[in-house]
N, C-alpha and C positions, 0 to 999 in steps of 0.2 A: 186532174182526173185522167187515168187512159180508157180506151174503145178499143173493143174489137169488133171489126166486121166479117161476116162468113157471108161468104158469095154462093149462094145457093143455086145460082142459074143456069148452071148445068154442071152442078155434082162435081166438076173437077180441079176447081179452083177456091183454094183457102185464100182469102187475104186478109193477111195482119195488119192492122191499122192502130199504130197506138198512138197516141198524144198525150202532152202531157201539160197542166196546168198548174202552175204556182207549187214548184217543187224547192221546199226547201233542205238543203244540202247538209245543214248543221242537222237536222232532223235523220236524214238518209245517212248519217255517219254513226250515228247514235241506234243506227239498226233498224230502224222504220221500214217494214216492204213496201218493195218497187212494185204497185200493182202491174204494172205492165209484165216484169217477170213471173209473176203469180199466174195473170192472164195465160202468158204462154206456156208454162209449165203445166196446166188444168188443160188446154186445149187436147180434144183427143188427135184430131191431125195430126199436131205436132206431135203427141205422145207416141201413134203408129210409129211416123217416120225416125225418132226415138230406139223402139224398139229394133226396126230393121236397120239402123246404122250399128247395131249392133251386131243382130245375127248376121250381118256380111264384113264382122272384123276379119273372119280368115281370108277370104276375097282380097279386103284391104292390106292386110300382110302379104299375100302374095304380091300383090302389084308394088308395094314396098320393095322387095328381092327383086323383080323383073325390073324395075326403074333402077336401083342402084348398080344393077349388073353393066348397063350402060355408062360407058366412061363420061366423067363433065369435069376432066382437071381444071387449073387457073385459065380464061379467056380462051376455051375449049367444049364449053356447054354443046354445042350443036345438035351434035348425036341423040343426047337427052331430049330437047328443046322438040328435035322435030319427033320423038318419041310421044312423047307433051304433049304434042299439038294433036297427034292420033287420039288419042284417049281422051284430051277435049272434046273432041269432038264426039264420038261413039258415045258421053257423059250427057250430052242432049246440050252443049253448050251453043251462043249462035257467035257470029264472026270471028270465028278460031283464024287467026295468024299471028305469024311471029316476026316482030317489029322492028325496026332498023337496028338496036342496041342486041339483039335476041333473045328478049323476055320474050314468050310464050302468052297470049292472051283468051281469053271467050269470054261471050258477055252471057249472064243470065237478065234479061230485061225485067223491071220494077213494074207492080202498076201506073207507079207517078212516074214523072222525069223529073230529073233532079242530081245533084251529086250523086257519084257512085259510091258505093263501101267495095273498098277494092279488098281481097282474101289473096293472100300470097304464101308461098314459100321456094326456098332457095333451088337451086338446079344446081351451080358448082359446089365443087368440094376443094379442098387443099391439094390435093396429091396428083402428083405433075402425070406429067401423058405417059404413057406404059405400064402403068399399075396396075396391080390386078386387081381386079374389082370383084370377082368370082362370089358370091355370100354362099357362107353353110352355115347349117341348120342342127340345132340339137337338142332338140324338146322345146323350147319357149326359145333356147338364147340364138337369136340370129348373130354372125358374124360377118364385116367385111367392112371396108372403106365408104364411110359414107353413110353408112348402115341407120345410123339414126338424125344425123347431121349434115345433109336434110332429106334423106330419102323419106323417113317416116312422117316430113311433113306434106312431098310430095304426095303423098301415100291418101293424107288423112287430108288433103284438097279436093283430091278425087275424089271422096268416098263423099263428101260435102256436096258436090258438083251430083254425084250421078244418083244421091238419096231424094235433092230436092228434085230433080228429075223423074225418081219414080212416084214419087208423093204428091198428091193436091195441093201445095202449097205456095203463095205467089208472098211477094214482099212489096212493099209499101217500092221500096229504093231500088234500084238496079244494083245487081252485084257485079263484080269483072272480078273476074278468078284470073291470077297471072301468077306465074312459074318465071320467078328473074334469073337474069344474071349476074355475076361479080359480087356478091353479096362477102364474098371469105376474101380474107387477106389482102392484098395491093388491086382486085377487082377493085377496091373501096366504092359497094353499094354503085356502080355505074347503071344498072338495069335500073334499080329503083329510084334513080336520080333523074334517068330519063322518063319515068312513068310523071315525075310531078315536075320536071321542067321542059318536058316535049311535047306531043299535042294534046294530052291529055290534062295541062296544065290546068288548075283553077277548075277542076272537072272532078276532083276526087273530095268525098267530103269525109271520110272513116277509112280506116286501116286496120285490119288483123296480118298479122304474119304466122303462120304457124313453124316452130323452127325448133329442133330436138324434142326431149321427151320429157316422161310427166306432167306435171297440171301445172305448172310454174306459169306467172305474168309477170311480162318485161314494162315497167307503165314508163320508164323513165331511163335516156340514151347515155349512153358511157360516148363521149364524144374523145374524138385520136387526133392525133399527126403523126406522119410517119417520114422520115426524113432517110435518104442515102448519102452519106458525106463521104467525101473524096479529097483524100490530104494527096497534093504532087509537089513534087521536087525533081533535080536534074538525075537524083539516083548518082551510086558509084559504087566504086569497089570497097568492100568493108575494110579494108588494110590500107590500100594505097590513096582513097579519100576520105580516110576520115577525119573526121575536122566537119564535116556539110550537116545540116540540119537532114534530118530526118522522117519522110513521110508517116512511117508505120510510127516512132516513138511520140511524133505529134498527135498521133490517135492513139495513144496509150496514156497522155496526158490528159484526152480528150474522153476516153475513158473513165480513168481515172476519176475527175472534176463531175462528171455526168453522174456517178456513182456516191458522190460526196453529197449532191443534189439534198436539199430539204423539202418536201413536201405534206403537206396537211393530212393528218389521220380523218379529215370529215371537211368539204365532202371530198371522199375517197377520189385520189390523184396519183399516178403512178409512172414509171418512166424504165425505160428497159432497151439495153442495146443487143440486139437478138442474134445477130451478123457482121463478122470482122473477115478482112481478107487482103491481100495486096503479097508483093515482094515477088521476087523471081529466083532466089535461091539462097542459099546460107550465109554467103558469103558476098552479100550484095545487099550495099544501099540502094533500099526497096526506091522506084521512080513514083509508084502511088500507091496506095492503100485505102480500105473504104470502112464502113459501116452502116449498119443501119439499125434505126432505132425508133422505140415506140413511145409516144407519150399520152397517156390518158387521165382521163379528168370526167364526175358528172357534173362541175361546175365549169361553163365557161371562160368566166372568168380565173379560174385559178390553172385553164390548160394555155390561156393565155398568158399568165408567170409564167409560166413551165417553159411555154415555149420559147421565150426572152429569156430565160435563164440558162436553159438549152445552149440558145444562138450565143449568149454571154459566155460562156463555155469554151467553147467551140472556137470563138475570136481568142480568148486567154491561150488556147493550149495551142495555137501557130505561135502568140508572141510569144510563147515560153519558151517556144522549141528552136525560134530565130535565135532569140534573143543568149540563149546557153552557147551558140556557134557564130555568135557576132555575125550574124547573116548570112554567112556563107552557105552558098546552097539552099536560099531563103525555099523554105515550102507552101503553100496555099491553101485555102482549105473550098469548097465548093459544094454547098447544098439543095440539091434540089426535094424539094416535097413529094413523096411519091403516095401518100394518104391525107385525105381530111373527111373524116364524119363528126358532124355536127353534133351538140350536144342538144338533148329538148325533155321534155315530161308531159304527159300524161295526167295532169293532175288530180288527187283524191276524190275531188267531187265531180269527175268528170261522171255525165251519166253514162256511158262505155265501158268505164271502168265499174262502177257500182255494179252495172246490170251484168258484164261479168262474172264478179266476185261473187254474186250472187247465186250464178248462173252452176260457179264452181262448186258453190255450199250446196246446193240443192241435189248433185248427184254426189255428196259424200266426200267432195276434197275439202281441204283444209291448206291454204296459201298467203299469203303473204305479198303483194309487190315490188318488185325488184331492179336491179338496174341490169341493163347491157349494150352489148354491142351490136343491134342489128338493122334490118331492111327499115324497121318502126322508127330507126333514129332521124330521116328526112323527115317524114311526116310529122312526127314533133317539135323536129325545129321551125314547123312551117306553122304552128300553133292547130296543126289536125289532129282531132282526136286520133291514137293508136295505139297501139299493145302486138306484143309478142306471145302468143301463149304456147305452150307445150303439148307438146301431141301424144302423150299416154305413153303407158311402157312406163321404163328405165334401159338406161346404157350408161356406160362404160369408154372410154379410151377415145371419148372426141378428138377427131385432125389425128387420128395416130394410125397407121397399117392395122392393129388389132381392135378395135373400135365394135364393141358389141349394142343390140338390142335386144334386154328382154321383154318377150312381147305379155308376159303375165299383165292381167288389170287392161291391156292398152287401149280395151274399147272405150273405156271413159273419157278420153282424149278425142275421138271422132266420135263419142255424145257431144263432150263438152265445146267443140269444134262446128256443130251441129250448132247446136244452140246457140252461140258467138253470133254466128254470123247471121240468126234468124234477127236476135236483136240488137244487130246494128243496122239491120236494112229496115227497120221498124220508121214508122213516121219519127220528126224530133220537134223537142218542147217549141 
């Protein structure tokens, strides 16, 4: 059974209290409602603050444009961050600062103490320092770097942040709304790494990320390695020594073998060498040559093959290359890891996830759960409930200089955004 309690003792405080008694799962999968989302979806509170997270979508489009305008290339967030941290605060949020890593924080306090439900989304983008960030505008379709990946999740945090702020409504749980950093590319998730392995550790009990567009949820981590390898030799002259093993062809063996790779159509595993480089001129045995290279998996185990199969690789295509020049000029090979995000789920019956999916049906989406790569991936390998969900709209041209958002529909995303976060801060079974 769930409760709700309305606090009537001075008119400006809702509190949602729900509990929950002998819920069973096989039941809840079979479509049975969640009174508790019933509960909240009937309350008229929450129905107000409903409506007004919507009539301030253009509010939240603008602040969308004004935060992406602000540069956050790779381990360059700053700018954004202390941007962040104004608007935290002006949001009615309480101990706005930003933390040794430079994730961005504020707390909205619970009426219990207890674990937080921490509500996040990204601050960098891909695109290195001088970009232009400039967004224009053309009836619905925004355009610019960043645009919806993750400005619009930045966007639709805020708008979370500053509805429950204008609304009577208090939460069972304490929320921390955080703005990470390193979330894209070789960051490899360091903000949100630091949120559940620094002082916050053992502190956080739910995760939402909001992170691109539409109604999509991520319940389950696409877990990576990322490796830069470096073939060196003594190098020489292409004519006068050749005969010597060679850096660049050992990495074209290396290539080569990486691309020959077998891996399993289910659960979906992938491998990709993104960046090659080395040598000094035409006519020169190159001294070293690199790569780098991606490997994913949402099965642990099978990014652990991959990654032995990798490194198996990798060892072969030196001995090939010795071994054709009977040593001479022997080259080396050197790996260091420069990514790892952990693999984890969300699972089916999680009540997070139900209440959710739920959450989505009830304002007219229609979704599925899916897998990816993001902030949610720590928290699930850590067995925290968490989810990624999508922040309204549609876009176009993710990580690319042309990169749009159309903002058609996008309020549904800072409804559905809204609602997430009312019940996950809800009492638990």
């Amino acid at each position: 059974m769930f409760w709700m309690t309305v606090c009537r003792s001075c008119l400006t405080t809702l509190v949602l209290t729900l509990s929950v008694v002998a819920w069973n799962a096989d039941a809840s999968a079979r479509g049975v409602p969640d009174p508790a989302v019933d509960r909240l979806l009937a309350d008229k509170a929450v129905a107000t603050a409903r409506r007004a997270i919507r009539e301030v979508e253009a509010a939240t489009i603008e602040t969308q444009i004004d935060v992406c305008e602000v540069p956050a290339p790779p381990f360059g967030e700053a700018a954004r961050a202390r941007v962040m941290k104004g608007l935290f605060e002006r949001a009615g949020l309480t101990a706005v600062r930003i933390d040794q890593e430079g994730n961005v924080l504020g707390e909205r306090p619970g009426r219990e103490s207890g674990p937080r439900v921490v509500v996040s989304a990204h601050l960098d983008t891909v695109f290195p320092k001088g970009t232009d960030v400039r967004v224009t505008r053309k009836g619905n379709l925004l355009a610019g770097p960043g645009i919806g990946d993750d400005c619009r999740g930045l966007a639709v945090l805020l708008a979370v942040a500053r509805t429950l702020q204008a609304h009577p409504i208090q939460t069972d749980r304490p929320v921390l709304f955080v703005a990470t950093v390193g979330e894209e590319g070789l960051g490899d998730l360091r903000g949100v790494r630091h949120l559940f392995e620094g002082p916050l550790k053992g502190q956080i009990g739910q995760f939402l990320s909001f992170d691109g567009d539409g109604l999509g949820i991520v319940s389950k981590g696409v877990g990576s390695r990322r490796y830069r390898v470096t073939f060196s030799g003594p190098g020489g002259h292409s004519w006068g020594s050749f005969g010597m093993a060679n850096p660049i062809h050992a990495l074209g063996r290396a290539v080569s073998g990486i691309a020959a790779l077998q891996v399993p159509a289910t659960p979906k595993t992938t491998f990709n060498v993104g960046r090659i480089g080395g040598g000094t001129s035409v006519n020169s045995i190159a001294a070293s040559a690199w790569m780098e290279v991606d490997l994913r998996s949402t099965s642990q185990d099978e990014l652990e093959a991959l990654d032995r199969s990798f490194h198996a690789v990798v060892d072969s295509a030196v001995i090939g290359e010795n071994q054709r020049w009977n040593g001479r000029g022997a080259v080396t090979a050197t790996l260091d890891r420069t990514g790892f995000r952990p693999t984890g789920e969300t699972p089916p019956d999680s009540l997070l996830l139900r209440r959710v999916l739920a959450l989505t049906s009830a304002i007219g989406g229609s979704v599925s759960p899916s897998a990816g790569s993001t902030d949610a991936n720590m928290a699930m390998s850590l067995g925290i409930p968490a989810l990624t969900l999508g922040s309204g709209g549609s876009g176009r041209g993710a990580h690319s200089p042309g990169e749009t958002f159309d903002t058609t529909g996008s309020a549904a995303g800072t409804e559905r955004a809204l609602l997430a976060v009312l019940a996950a801060a809800t009492g638990e079974p």
